[in-house]
N, C-alpha and C positions, 0 to 999 in steps of 0.2 A: 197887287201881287197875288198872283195866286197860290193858295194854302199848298203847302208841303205835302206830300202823300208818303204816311208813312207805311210801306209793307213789310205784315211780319217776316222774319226769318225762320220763325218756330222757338221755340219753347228757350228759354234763356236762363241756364243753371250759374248758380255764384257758390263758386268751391271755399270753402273753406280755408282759410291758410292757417296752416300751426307755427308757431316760434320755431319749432326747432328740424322743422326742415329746413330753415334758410340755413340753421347751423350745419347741419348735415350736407345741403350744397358748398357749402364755405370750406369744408373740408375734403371735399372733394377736389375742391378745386386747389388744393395745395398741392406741391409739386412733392414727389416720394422721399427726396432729398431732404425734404421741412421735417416730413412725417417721422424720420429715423434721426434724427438732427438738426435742433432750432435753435438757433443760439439767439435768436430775439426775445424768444422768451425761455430760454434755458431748460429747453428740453429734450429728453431720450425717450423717443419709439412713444412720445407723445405722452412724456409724466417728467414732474422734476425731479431734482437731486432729494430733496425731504422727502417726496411723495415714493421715489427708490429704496430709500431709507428705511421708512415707514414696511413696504413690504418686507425687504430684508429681514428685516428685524423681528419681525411678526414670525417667521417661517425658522430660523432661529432657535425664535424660544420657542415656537412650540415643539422642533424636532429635541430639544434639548428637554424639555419636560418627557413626552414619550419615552428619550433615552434614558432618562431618571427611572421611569415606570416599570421596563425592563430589566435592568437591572436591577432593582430591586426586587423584582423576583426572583431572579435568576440567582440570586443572592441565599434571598432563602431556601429556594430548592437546594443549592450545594451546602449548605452551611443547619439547613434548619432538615430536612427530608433526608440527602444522601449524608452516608458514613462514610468520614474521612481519611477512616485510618483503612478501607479496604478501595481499589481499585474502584472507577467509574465505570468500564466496561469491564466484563471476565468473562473469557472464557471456558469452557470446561474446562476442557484436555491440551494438552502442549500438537504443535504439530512440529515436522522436520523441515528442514531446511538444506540444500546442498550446496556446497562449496570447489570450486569455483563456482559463480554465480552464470546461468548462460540461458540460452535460450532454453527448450524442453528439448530439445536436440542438436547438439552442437558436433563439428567434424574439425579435426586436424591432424595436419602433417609432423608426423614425428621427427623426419631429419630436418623440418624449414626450422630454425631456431628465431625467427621473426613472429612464427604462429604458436611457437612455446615460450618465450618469455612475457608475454602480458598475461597467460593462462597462472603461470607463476609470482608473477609478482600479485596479482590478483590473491592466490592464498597465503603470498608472504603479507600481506596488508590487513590480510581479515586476520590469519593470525597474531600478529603483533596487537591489535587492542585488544585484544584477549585478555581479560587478568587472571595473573597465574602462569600464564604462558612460557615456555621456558624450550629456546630452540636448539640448544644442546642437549636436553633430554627426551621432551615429547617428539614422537615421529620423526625419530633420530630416520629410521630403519626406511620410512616413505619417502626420503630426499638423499638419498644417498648419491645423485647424480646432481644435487642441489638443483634442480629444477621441478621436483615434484614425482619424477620417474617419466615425465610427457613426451622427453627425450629418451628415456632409456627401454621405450616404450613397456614399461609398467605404473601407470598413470593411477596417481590418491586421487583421492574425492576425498569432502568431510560429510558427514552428517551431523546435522547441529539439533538436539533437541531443546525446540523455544519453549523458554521459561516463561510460565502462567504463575502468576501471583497466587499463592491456596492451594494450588491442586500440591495433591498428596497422591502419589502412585501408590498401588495397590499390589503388587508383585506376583511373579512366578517364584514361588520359593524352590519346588517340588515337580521335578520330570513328571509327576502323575497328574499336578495341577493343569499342565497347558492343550489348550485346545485341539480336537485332532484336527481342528486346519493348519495345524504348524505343521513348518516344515519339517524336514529331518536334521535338519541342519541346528535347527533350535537344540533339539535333544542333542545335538552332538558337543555343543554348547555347554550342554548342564551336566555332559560327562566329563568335559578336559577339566572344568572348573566345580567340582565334587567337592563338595564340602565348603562353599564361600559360596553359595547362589540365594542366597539372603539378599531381599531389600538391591533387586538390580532391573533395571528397564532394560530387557535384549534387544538385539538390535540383529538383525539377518538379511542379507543381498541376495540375489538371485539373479539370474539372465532369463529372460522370458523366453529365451528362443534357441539356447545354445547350454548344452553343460558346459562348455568355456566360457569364460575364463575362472579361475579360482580366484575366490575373495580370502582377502587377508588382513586383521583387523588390531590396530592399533591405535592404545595400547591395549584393548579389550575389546570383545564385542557386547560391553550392558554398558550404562552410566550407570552408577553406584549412586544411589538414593541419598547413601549415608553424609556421602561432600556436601551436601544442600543443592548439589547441581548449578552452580555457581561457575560463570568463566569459561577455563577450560576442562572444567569437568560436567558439558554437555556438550562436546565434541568427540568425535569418532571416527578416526584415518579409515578408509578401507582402500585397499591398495588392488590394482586387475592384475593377475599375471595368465601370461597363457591367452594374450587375446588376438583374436585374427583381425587381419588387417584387413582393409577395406571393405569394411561388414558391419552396419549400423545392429550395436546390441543393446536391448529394450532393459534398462536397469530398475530393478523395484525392490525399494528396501522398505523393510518394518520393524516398527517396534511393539513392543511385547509387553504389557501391563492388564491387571484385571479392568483396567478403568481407562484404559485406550482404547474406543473401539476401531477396527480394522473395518474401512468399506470402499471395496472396491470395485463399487458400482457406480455411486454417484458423489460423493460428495470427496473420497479418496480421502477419507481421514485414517490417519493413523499410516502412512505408510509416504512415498516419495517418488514420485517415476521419473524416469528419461531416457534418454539416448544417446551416445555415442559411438563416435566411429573414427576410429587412426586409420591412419592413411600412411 
């Protein structure tokens, strides 16, 4: 017989095989169904019930130890650093507030009594949690149509000056004391009421754009220091009379203390704007 003839092919490499690519094939080759759900060997997204467990639990306690860690600072900061018998945040100075609550410019119809009874009940609700409040005597004179005046078209607003925990006003005792950016109205103030302007935060409206309407202010136009300014002794009726109708007027009230300051440029402290317009 004659001999075999073997010819080469070229160069003859021997790859290496590792264990755990066949494991790696093996797993591929499981259908996606196995992969998220194997009840053969009881498992989820490819781990068991203990092995589930095991994380859980681990994640657990360590988000329950961090929460321990926090709060107990947060512990000490309130309890060991901040003083408890004074407010967490303070502010200076008190600022106002106006009642009905509305947009910065709200319009309505004085005869639709659909568009004046929720403006009313709106200041019958903020006044009732008033304590002190008392509706046979306060702002008898502002409801005399029982709806506010909205319909009688001579329409209250309140002014509310918000209470700051500490702050101690500083007063206008003394017509010679007050700024000459007051108005005249201020001083007109410190003449009806000659001889009581002790310890009072004034309070003065204006129309930016109209000497109409007259402001008229019940039961006063100061809070009196001396109440502690409590309740409804940091409320202020002012009532519009005399106002033209279908005519949006720019309202800007102020109050008046050595330690209020008034800016009316940017940050609009000390004072309250908006707008209205009967119709």
């Amino acid at each position: 017989m004659p001999q075999d003839i073997v010819v080469p092919a070229g160069a003859y490499k021997l790859r290496k095989q590792f264990r755990h690519e066949e494991t790696v094939r093996r797993k591929k080759d499981i259908p996606w169904s196995k992969k998220i759900l194997n009840l053969e060997k009881h498992q989820l997204f490819g781990r068991t019930a203990w092995a589930w467990f095991r994380i859980v639990a681990f994640y657990m306690v360590l988000y329950i130890i961090i929460a321990c860690i926090l709060l107990f600072w947060i512990l000490i900061l309130i309890y060991a650093i901040i003083n408890g018998d004074e407010p967490k945040w303070k502010k200076e100075f008190p600022g106002l507030s106006i009642i009905p609550r509305k947009l910065s410019t709200f319009n309505y119809y004085s005869d639709i009594l659909d568009e004046v009874y929720p403006i009313a009940d709106q200041i019958d609700d903020f006044l009732n949690k008033l304590k002190g409040y008392k509706d046979d005597i306060d702002f008898v004179k502002c409801n005399e149509d029982k709806l506010w005046g909205y319909h009688a078209k001579t329409p209250c607003f309140f002014v509310k000056l918000n209470y700051i925990i500490g702050f101690e006003a500083r007063t206008y005792d003394n017509v010679s004391d007050i700024p000459n950016s007051a108005p005249d109205e201020l001083k007109e103030h410190f003449k009806k009421h000659e001889g009581d302007t002790e310890g009072k935060i004034w309070l003065t409206c204006n129309n930016k754009d109209w000497e109409k309407p007259t402001f008229t202010y019940y039961p006063t136009p100061y809070y009196d220091t001396d109440t502690g300014l409590r309740g409804v002794d940091r409320i202020i009726a002012v009532q519009l009379k005399d106002m033209p109708i279908d005519d949006y007027m720019g309202i800007v009230c102020k109050v008046w203390a050595k330690n209020i300051p008034i800016d009316t440029q940017v940050s609009g402290h000390g004072q309250a704007v908006f707008k209205i317009n009967m119709k």
